[in-house]
C-alpha positions as CSV (number, residue, x, y, z in Angstrom):
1,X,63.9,91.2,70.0
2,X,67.7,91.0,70.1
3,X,69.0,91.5,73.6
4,X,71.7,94.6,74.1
5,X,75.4,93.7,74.2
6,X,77.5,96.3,75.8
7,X,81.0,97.2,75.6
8,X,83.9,96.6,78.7
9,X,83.6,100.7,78.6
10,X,79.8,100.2,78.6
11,X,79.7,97.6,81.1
12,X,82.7,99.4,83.7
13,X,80.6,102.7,83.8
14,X,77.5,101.2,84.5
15,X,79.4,98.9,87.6
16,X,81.1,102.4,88.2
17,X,84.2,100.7,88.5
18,X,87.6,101.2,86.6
19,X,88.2,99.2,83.4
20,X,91.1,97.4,84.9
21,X,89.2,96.2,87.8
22,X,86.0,94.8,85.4
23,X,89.2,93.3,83.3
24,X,90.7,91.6,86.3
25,X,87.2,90.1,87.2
26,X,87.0,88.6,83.7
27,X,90.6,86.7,83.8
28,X,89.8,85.6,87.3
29,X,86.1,84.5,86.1
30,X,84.8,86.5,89.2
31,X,82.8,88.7,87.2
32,X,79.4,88.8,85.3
33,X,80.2,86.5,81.9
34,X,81.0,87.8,78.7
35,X,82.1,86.4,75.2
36,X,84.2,87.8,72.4
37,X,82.5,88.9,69.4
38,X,84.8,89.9,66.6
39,X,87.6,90.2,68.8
40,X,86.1,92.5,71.0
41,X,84.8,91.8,74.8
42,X,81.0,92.4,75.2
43,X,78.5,91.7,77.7
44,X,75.1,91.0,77.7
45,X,72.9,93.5,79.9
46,X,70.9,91.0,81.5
47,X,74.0,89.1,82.4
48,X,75.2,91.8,83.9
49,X,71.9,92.8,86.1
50,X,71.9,88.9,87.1
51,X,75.7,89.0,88.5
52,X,75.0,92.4,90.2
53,X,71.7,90.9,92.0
54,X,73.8,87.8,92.8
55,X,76.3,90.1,94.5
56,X,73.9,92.2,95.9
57,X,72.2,89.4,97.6
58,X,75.6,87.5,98.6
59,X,76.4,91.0,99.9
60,X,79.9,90.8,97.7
61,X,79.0,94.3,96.1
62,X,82.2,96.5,96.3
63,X,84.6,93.9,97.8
C-alpha cells in the first residue's frame, strides 16, 4: 500500500490555513515535515495527522 502524498494546496486546505502561512511553517521548520519530489513540496498525510495531534496535545493549534 503506498501512503498518500499531498500537495502544499492539499495540505493548506486541510489545516484550513492560507498557503503562505503552511509556507512560512516549512522555512521555519515549525510545521508538519515535508520533502521535495520532483521539484514540487508534498506531504505525507500521516505526517501531517501526527503534527496536528502534536499541536493539539501541546495546545499550539492556531497560534
Amino acid at each position: 500500500m503506498t501512503e498518500e502524498l499531498m500537495t502544499s494546496r492539499q495540505v493548506s486546505e486541510f489545516l484550513n490555513v492560507p498557503a503562505a502561512t503552511l509556507r512560512t511553517w516549512r522555512l521555519r521548520g515549525s510545521g508538519p515535515q515535508s520533502f521535495r519530489l520532483c521539484g514540487t513540496v508534498r506531504y505525507r498525510r500521516s505526517v501531517v495527522e501526527a503534527w496536528l495531534a502534536e499541536q493539539e496535545q501541546a495546545g499550539q493549534v492556531g497560534r
